[in-house]
N, C-alpha and C positions, 0 to 999 in steps of 0.2 A: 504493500500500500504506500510504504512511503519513499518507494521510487517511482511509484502512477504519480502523483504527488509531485516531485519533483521534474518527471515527463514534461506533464500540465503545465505546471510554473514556467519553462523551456519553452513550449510550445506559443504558450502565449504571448510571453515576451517578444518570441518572433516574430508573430503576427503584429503586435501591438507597432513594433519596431519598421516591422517591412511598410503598414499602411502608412506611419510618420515620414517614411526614407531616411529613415535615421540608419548608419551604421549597422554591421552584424556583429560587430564586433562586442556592442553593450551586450546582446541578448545572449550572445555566447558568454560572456563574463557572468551572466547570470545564471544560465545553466551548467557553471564550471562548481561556482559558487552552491547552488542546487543543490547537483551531484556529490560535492564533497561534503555539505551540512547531512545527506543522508548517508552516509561513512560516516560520517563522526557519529550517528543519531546507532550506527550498527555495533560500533565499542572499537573502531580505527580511529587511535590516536592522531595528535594534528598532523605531526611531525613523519610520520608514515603516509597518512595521505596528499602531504608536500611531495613525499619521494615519489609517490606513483603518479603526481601530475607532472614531475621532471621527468618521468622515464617516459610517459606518452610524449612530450615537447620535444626528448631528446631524439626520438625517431623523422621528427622534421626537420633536420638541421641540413640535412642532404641538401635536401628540394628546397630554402630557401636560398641555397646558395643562386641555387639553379634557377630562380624567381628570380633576383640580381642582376643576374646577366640574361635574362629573356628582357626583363624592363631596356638596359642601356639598347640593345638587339632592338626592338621594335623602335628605338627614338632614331637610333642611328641608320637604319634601313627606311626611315621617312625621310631624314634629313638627305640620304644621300643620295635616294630617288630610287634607289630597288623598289618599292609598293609604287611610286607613282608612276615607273617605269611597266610594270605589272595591270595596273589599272589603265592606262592611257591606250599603251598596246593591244590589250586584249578588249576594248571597247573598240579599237579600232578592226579588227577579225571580225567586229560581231555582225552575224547574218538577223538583219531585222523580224526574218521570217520564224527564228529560232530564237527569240531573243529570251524567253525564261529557261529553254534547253542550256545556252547561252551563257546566262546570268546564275548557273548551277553550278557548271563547269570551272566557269573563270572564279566563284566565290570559292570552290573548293581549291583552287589554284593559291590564290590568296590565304584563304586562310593555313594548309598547308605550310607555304612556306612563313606565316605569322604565329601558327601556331594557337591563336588565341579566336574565340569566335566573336567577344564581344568588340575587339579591335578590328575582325573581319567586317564585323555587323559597320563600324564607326569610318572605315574607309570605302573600301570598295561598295558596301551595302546602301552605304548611303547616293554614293553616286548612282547607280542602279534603280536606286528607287525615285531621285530624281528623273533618270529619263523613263522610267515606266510611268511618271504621272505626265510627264509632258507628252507622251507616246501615246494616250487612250488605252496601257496597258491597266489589266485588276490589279491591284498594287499587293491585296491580300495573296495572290498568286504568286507574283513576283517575291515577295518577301519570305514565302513559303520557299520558292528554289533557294533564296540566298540565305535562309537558315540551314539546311538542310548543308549546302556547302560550307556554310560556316562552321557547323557541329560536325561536317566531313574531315576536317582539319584539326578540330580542338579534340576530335575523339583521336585522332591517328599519327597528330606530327610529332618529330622530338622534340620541338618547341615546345607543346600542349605543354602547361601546367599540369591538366588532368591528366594526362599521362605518363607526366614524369610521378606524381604523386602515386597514382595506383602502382606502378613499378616498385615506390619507393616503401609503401605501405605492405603490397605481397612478396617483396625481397624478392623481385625475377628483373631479367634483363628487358630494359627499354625495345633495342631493338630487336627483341626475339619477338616482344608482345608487337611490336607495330609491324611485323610479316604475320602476324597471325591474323591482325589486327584486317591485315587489307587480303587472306585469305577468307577471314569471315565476313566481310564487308563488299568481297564482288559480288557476292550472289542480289544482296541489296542495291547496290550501286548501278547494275545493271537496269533495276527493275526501275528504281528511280528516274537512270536516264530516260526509259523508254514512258513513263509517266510524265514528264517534262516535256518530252518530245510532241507527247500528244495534248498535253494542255499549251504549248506554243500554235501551234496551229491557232487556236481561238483567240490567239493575245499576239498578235504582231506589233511591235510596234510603230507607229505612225511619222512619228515624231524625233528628233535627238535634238538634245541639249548642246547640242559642236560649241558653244560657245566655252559650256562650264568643261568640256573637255578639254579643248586647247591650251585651259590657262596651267593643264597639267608641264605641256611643253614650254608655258612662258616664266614659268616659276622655276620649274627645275633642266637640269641640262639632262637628257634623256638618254645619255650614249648607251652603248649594249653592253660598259664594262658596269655599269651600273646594277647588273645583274647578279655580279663576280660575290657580293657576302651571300646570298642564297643557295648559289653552285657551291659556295666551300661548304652548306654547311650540308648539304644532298649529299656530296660527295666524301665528306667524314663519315656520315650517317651510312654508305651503303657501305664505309669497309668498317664499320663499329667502333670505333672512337668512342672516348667516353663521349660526353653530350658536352659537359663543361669544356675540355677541351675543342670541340668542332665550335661552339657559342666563342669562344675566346678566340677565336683563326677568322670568325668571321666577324665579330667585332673589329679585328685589328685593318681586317680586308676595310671593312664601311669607313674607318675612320679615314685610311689612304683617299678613297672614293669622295667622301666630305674634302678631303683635302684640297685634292688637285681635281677631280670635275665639275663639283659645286664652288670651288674656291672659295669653304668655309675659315675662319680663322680655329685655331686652336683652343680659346676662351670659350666661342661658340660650341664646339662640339664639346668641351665638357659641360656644358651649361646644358645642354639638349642631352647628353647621358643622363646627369642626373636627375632636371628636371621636366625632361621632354620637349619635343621638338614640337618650334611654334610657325605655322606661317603665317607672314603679315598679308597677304591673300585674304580679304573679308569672305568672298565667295568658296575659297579651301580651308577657311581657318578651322570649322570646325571638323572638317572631314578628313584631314591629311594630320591636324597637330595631333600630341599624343607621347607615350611610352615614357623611357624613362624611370629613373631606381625609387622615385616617390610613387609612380602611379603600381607599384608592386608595393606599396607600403601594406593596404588595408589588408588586401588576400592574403599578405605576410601572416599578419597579425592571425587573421582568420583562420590558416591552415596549423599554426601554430597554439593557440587557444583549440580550437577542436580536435585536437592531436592529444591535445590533455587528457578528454573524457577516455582514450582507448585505453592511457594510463590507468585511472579510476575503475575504468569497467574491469579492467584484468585484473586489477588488485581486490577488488571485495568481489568480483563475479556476480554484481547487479545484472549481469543481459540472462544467466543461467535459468530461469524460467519463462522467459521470452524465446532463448535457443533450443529449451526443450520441445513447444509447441512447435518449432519450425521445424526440428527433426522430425516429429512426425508428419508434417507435411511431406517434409520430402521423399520420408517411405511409401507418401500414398500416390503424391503426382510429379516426383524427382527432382532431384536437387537443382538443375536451371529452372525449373517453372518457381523451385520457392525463393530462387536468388530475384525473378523479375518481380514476386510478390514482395518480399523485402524494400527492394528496390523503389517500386511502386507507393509503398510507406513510406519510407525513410525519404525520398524525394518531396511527397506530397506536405509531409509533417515539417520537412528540414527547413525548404524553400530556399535551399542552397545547395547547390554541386559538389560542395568539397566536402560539409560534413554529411551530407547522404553516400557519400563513398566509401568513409570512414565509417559510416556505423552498419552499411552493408557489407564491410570487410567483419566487422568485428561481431557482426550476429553471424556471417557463414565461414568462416574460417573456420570454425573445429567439426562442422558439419562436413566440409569438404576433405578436410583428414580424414574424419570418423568414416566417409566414403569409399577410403584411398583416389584419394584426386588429389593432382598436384597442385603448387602455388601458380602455374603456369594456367591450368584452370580454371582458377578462381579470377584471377588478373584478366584475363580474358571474357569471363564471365561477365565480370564488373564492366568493363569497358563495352561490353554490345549491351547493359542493362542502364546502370545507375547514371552514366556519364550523359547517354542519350533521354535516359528517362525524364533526368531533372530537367529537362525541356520543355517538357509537353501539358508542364502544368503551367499557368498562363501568372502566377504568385511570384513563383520560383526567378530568384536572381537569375542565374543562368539564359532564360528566355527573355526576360521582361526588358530587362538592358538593353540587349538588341530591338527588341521592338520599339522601345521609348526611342533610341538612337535614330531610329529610321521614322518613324512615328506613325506606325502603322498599330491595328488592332492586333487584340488575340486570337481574331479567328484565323490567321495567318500560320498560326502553329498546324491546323489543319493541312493547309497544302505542304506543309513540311513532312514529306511522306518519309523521305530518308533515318526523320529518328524512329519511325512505325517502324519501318521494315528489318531494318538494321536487329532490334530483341525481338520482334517475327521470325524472321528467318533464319536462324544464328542454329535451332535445332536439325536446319534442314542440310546444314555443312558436315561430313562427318565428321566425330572427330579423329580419328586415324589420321588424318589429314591435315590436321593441326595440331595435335601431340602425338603424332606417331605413336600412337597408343592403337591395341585391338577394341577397344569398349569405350563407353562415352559413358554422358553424366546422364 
């Protein structure tokens, strides 16, 4: 009772917090704070349940390094014209006939090499949705393909925060999960396109905005070395690099590019590391500025504080009557259907992506042992479920961001068929084929 009690206390705050726009950072303070008043209320001294919220913190210290260096990454790849370069071009490719086919493609492109979907959602997405309103395109459609590309990229790149986290959280390799990642993701990907395909037809677009495109090429110098921090960091990533070290080769790649093609000063470009890069562009300002080691500060904070409770929960073993009920689910309808039902909770409840991740790791974790299934598994599991899940509820940070960004409704999550499909079809892959394993889950 007096961790439903606690639950509640958590649950509300967040709701109370998300309708304000206040920070998540208060309401996770309160649910740390929650959490450990019902440890103490259970006979865990103070001083013990300090230790187990250092031992949850101290398994974040990875991934914020690696939050660090994504931040200077996305200031420095604006400033230097890699995204504008990405964005310009590929609005230039674009077949009007195909333009939400299109606007999937290229957002996935984007986001990919950004890594993040809400900064997909803040650059390309936004452009996009400018020419779909000037176009006579549904905009709810349109914004449905460029979600869909933008959770394409937050779900699968080494950049993604979310999946350098889930890596970090089920202790398996980055890039072993992002090949599983786009094994279990073609079958989806496929379907999407071909759902795209067919809602283009109905949505041409009429119109272009050439005007707010151009000022891509009169702001920035567009050359094609301006590509070169993206390629290093593909090309670390396909021979497996740590991720820090391919993030730091192509940092140093952006800062050269800032240098000598932009003809930034050196004041500037630390100034746009740390604090993000601005253009004086009224018309780009708000679409191109951005990244930077402050705008990683809150989700810092964020992954750091919810990292505590996995501390807490291990230590007194408050989820052990929550994980008993899910073991028997998943005797009855198996352990991926109870990982999407989890999921499907912990998302709807969280109304945040990173601690819906964490507390779907930490209710299936010993169920995936008790199974014999490995961490590769579960990491996998997590990422076709929780990461795409936290989307689809229209509350939920993860979506809302982007759609506030673009400023479109929630019925836009609708056409975002790719996070459907994506914990749809994930059964239909086998897994031999992804853990070279004879038996699935």
């Amino acid at each position: 009772m007096d961790f439903i009690i606690a639950v509640i206390i958590f649950i509300f705050s967040l709701i109370y917090n998300i309708s304000k726009q206040y920070s998540l950072i208060i309401p996770l303070l309160i649910g740390m704070l929650a959490f450990s008043s019902v440890a103490f209320y259970r006979g865990f001294k103070f001083r013990n349940i300090v230790v187990m919220l250092m031992k949850g913190m101290k398994k974040s210290l990875y991934i914020l390094s690696i939050f660090a260096l994504i931040g200077m990454i996305t200031a420095l790849w604006r400033a230097g014209g890699t995204i504008p370069f990405f964005v310009y071009y590929g609005i230039k490719i674009m077949n009007p006939d195909y333009f939400i086919l299109f606007a999937f493609l290229l957002t996935c492109f984007v986001a990919f090499a950004l890594g993040t979907c809400i900064g997909t959602a803040g650059t390309v997405g936004v452009v996009l949705i400018i020419l779909a309103r000037s176009g006579g395109v549904n905009i709810y459609v349109a914004a449905g393909a460029i979600l869909s590309g933008a959770f394409f990229g937050d779900r699968s790149s080494p950049l993604s925060s979310s999946a350098n986290l889930v890596a970090m959280i089920t202790e398996t390799d980055l890039y072993d999960n992002i090949k599983k990642m786009f094994i279990t993701g073609a079958l989806p990907f496929l379907a999407t396109v071909i759902v795209y395909l067919v809602l283009s037809k109905n949505n041409p677009i009429n119109v272009t905005n050439n005007e707010l495109i151009e000022k891509f090429s009169v702001n920035f110098n567009l050359h094609i070395s301006t590509v070169l921090p993206a390629v290093i960091i593909l090309l670390l990533a396909i021979s497996k690099n740590d991720v820090r070290v391919a993030m730091l080769f192509s940092i140093i790649t952006a800062v050269f590019i800032c240098l000598y093609i932009q003809n930034l000063s050196i004041q500037e470009i630390l100034k746009y590391m740390i604090f993000g890069f601005v253009n004086t562009d009224p018309a780009l300002s708000e679409i191109i500025s951005g990244g930077g080691l402050i705008s990683m500060l809150n989700v810092t904070f964020v992954v750091l504080i919810a990292s505590s409770y996995s501390g807490i929960f291990e230590g007194t073993g408050m989820l052990k009557d929550i994980q008993g009920a899910l073991i028997k689910m998943s005797n009855k309808i198996g352990v991926y259907l109870t990982t999407v039902f989890t999921s499907l909770v912990t998302c709807a409840c969280c109304c945040n992506q990173t601690l819906s991740v964490l507390l779907t790791h930490d209710l299936m974790n010993n169920i995936y042992k008790e199974n014999n299934l490995t961490k590769d598994n579960l990491a996998i599991d997590i990422e076709n479920t929780a990461i795409l899940i936290a989307a689809i509820f229209p509350w939920s940070v993860a979506v809302a961001v982007p759609l506030a960004t673009m400023d479109v409704g929630a019925k836009a999550i609708f056409y975002a068929v790719y996070l459907f499909f994506v914990p749809l079809m994930a059964p239909l892959i086998p897994k031999s084929k992804v853990y070279n394993l004879g038996d699935g889950n």
